[in-house]
C-alpha positions as semicolon CSV with decimal commas, in nm:
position;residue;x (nm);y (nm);z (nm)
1;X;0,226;0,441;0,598
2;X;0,042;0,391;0,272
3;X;-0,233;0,648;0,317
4;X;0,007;0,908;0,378
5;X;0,183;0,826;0,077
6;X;-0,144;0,806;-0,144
7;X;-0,261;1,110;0,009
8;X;0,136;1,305;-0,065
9;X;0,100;1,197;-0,434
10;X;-0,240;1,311;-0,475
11;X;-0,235;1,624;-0,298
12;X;0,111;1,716;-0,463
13;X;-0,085;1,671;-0,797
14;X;-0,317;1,925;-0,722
15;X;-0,578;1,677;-0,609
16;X;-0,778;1,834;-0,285
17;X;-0,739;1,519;0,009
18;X;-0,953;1,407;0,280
19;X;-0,755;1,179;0,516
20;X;-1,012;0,978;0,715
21;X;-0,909;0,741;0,998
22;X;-1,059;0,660;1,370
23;X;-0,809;0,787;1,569
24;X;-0,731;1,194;1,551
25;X;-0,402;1,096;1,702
26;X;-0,293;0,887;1,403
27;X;-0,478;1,175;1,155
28;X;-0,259;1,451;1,336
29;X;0,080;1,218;1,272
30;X;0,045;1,123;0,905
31;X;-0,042;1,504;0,840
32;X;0,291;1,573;0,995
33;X;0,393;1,277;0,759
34;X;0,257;1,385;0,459
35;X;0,426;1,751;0,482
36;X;0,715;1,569;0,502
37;X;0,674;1,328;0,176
38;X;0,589;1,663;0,026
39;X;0,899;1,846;0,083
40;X;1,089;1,488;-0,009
41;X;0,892;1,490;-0,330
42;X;0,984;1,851;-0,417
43;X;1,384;1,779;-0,365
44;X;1,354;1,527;-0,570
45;X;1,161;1,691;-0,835
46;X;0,892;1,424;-0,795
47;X;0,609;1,652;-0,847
48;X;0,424;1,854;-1,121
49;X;0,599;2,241;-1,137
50;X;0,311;2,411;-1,299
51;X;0,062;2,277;-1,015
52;X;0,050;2,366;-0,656
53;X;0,017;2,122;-0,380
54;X;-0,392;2,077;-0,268
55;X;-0,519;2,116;0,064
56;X;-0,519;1,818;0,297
57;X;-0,806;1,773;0,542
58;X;-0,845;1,496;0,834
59;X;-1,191;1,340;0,938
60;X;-1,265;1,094;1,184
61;X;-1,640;1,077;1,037
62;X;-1,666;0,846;0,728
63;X;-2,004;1,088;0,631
64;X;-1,752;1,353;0,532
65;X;-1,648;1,148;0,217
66;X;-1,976;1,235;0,074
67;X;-1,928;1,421;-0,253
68;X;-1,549;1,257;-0,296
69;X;-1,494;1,208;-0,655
70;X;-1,309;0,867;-0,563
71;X;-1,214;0,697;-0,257
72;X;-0,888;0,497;-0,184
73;X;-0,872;0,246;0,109
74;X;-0,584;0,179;0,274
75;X;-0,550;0,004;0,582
76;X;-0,420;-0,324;0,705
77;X;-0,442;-0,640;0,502
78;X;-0,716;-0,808;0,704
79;X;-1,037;-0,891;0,458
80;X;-1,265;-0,841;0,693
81;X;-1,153;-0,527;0,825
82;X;-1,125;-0,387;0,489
83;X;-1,456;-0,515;0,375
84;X;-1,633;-0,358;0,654
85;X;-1,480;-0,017;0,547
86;X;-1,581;-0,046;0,200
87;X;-1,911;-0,126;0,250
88;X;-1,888;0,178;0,496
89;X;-1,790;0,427;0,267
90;X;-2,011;0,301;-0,031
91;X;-2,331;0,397;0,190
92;X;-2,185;0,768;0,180
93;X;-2,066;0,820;-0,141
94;X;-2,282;0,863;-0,487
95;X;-2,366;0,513;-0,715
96;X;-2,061;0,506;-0,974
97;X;-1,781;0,662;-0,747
98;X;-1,452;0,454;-0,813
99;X;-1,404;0,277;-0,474
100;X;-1,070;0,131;-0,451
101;X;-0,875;-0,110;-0,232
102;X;-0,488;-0,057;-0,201
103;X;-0,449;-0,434;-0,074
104;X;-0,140;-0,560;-0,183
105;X;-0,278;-0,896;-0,241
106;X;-0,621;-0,997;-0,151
107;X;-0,822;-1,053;-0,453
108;X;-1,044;-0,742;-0,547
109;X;-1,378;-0,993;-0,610
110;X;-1,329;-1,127;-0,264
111;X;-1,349;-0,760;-0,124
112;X;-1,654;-0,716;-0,329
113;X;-1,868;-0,959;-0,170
114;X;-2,177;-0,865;-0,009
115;X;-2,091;-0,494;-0,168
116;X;-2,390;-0,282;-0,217
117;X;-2,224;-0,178;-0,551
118;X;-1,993;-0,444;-0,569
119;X;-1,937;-0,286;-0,935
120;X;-1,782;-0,021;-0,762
121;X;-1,489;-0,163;-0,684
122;X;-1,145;-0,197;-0,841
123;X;-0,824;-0,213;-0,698
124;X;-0,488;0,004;-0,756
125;X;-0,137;-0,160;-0,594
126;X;0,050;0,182;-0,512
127;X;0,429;0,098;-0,429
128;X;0,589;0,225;-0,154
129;X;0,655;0,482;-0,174
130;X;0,343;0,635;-0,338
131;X;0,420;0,973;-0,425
132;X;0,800;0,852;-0,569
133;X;0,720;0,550;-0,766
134;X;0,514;0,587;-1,097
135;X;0,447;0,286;-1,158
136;X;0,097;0,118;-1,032
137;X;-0,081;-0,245;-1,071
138;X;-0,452;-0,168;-1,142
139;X;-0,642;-0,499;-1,083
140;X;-1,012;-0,579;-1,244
141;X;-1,159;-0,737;-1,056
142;X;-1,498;-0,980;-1,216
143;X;-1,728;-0,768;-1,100
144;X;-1,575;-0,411;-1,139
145;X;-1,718;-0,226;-1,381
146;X;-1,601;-0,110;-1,756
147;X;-1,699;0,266;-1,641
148;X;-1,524;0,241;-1,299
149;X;-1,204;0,105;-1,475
150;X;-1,250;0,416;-1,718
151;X;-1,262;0,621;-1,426
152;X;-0,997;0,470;-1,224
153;X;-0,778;0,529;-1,571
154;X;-0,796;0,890;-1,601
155;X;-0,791;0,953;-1,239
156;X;-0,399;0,781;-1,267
157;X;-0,406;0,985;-1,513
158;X;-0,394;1,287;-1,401
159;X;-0,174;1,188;-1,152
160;X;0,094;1,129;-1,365
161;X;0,095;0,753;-1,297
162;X;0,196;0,466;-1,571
163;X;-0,041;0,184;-1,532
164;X;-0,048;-0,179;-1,619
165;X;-0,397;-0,356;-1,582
166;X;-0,360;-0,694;-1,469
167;X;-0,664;-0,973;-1,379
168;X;-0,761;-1,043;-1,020
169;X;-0,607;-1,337;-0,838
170;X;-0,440;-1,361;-0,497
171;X;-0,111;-1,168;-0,466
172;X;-0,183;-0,989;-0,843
173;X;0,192;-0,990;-0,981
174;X;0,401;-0,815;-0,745
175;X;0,319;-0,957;-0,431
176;X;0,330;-1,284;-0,567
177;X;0,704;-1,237;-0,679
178;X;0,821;-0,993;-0,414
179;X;0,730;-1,129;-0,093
180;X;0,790;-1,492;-0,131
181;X;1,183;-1,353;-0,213
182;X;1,130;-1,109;0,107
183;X;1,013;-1,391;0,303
184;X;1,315;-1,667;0,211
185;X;1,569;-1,402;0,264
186;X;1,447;-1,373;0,613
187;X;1,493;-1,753;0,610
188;X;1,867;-1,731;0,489
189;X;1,899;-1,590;0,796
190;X;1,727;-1,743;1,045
191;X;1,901;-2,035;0,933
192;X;2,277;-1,842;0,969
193;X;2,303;-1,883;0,627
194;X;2,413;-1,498;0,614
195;X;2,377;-1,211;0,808
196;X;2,085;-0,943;0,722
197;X;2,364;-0,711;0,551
198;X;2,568;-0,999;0,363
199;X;2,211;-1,110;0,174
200;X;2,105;-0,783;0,068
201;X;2,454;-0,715;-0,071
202;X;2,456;-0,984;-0,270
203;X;2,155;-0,921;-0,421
204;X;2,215;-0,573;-0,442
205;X;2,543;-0,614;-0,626
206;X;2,540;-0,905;-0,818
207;X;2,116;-0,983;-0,909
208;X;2,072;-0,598;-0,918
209;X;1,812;-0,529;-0,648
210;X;1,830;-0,204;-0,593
211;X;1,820;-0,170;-0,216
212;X;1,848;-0,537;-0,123
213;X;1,519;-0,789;0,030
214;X;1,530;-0,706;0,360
215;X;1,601;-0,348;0,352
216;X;1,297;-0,385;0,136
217;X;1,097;-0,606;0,386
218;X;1,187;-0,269;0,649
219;X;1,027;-0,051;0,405
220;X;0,732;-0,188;0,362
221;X;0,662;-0,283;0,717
222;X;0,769;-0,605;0,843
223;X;0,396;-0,639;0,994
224;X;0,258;-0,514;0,640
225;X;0,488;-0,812;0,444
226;X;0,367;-1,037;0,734
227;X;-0,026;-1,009;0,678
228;X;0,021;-1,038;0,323
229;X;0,242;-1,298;0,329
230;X;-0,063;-1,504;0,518
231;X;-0,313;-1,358;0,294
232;X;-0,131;-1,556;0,013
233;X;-0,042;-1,849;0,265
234;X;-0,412;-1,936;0,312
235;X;-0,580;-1,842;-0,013
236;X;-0,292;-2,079;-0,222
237;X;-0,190;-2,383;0,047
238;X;0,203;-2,273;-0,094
239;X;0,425;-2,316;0,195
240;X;0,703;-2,063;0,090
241;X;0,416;-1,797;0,143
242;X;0,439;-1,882;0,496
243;X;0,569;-1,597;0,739
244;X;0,883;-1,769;0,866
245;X;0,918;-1,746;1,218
246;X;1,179;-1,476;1,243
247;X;0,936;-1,220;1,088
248;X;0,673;-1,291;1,310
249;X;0,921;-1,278;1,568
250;X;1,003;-0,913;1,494
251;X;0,650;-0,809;1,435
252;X;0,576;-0,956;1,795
253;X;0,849;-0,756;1,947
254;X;0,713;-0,466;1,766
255;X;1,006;-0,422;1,532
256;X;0,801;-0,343;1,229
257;X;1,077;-0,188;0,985
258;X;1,149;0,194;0,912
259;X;0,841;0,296;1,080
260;X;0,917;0,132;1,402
261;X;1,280;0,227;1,403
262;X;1,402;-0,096;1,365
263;X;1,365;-0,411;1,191
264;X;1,577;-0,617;1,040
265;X;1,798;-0,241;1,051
266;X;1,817;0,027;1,296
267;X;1,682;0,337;1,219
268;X;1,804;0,666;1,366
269;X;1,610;1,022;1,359
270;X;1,317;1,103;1,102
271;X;1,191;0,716;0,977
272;X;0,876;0,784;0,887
């Protein structure tokens, strides 16, 4: 979901994209997906008019990111998983390359670790989604260095994207506010407190949230808000970043949000 939204946003800025992943099947569905963000973007005049949209090319061979003039990493929010694709894709691509992490909350010097140029690395919290919201949380991490922050900088840059730096730690800002509300809304429920439509619409009409938590939670991905929401669980001991059992519930039954078709919603025709 993320790397198709990365990829829309970049390409749509003109930027050429090369989509690698280890399954063609999922490359040949998000390039379906992208198209579509693409079009989205355009109705909504989301894009740059004096630039047309860059090519988009799929891989299933990391070697073909040799020569990339940055690489963004975005796949599921397990460290390990994500470390061993960094460390990948650093033994392909030239010393002083921006290599960045799209985690949504593991801490950037924790990726680094055992890095061949852990210096390399810096990470850049795209919302969902990418290619619609402007606004991105670039985290420093201890180790990244001042170049690859100046390189990270102009490359949002020239994507038209408004950046606030902030310092590494688990959960950065967003995550650490978000999904802890995400996460006790599912609670409200669980607990019959309210049904799924009563909470967001009281947070939608009278706190302001603009779509409501869990309509939120369905966006993201209820397995995405899940992961993260351990992530944060075991790096901080904080209980209320504990998946409560009704979200692990529905990312057991495979009710993983928008993408899935249903979450804590039903979804009819084009979800992606």
């Amino acid at each position: 979901m993320m790397g198709s939204g990365i990829a829309a946003m970049a390409a749509g800025h003109g930027l050429p994209v090369l989509l690698v992943d280890l399954d063609q099947y999922v490359l040949t569905q998000t390039r379906s997906r992208i198209d579509q963000h693409l079009r989205h973007a355009q109705l909504l005049s989301a894009l740059p008019a004096d630039r047309a949209p860059a090519a988009v090319r799929t891989t299933t061979s990391i070697h073909d990111t040799e020569g990339a003039i940055a690489v963004i990493e975005a796949i599921t929010e397990q460290v390990d998983l994500k470390r061993l694709a960094l460390t990948e894709v650093s033994q392909v691509i030239a010393p002083g390359t921006p290599l960045v992490s799209n985690t949504s909350g593991i801490p950037i010097d924790e990726l680094a670790e055992g890095l061949p140029r852990s210096a390399d690395l810096a990470g850049i919290h795209f919302m969902n989604p990418a290619y619609l919201i402007n606004t991105v949380e670039v985290i420093q991490g201890p180790r990244t260095a001042p170049e690859i922050m100046a390189a990270v900088m102009r490359l949002l840059e020239e994507l038209d994207r408004r950046v606030i730096v902030v310092q590494d730690a688990p959960g950065f800002v967003t995550s650490r506010l978000l999904h802890p509300m995400l996460n006790d809304a599912a609670r409200i429920v669980s607990a019959g407190i309210a049904s799924v439509e009563a909470t967001d619409l009281l947070m939608q009409d009278c706190l302001g949230h603009p779509t409501g938590p869990l309509r939120t939670a369905d966006l993201i991905g209820l397995d995405n808000l899940a992961d993260s929401l351990t992530a944060l669980y075991e790096r901080t001991g904080e209980e209320r970043f504990r998946p409560c059992e009704l979200l692990l519930d529905k990312v057991e039954k495979g009710q993983l949000g928008r993408k899935s078709g249903q979450g804590f919603y039903k979804y009819g025709g084009d979800f992606s």
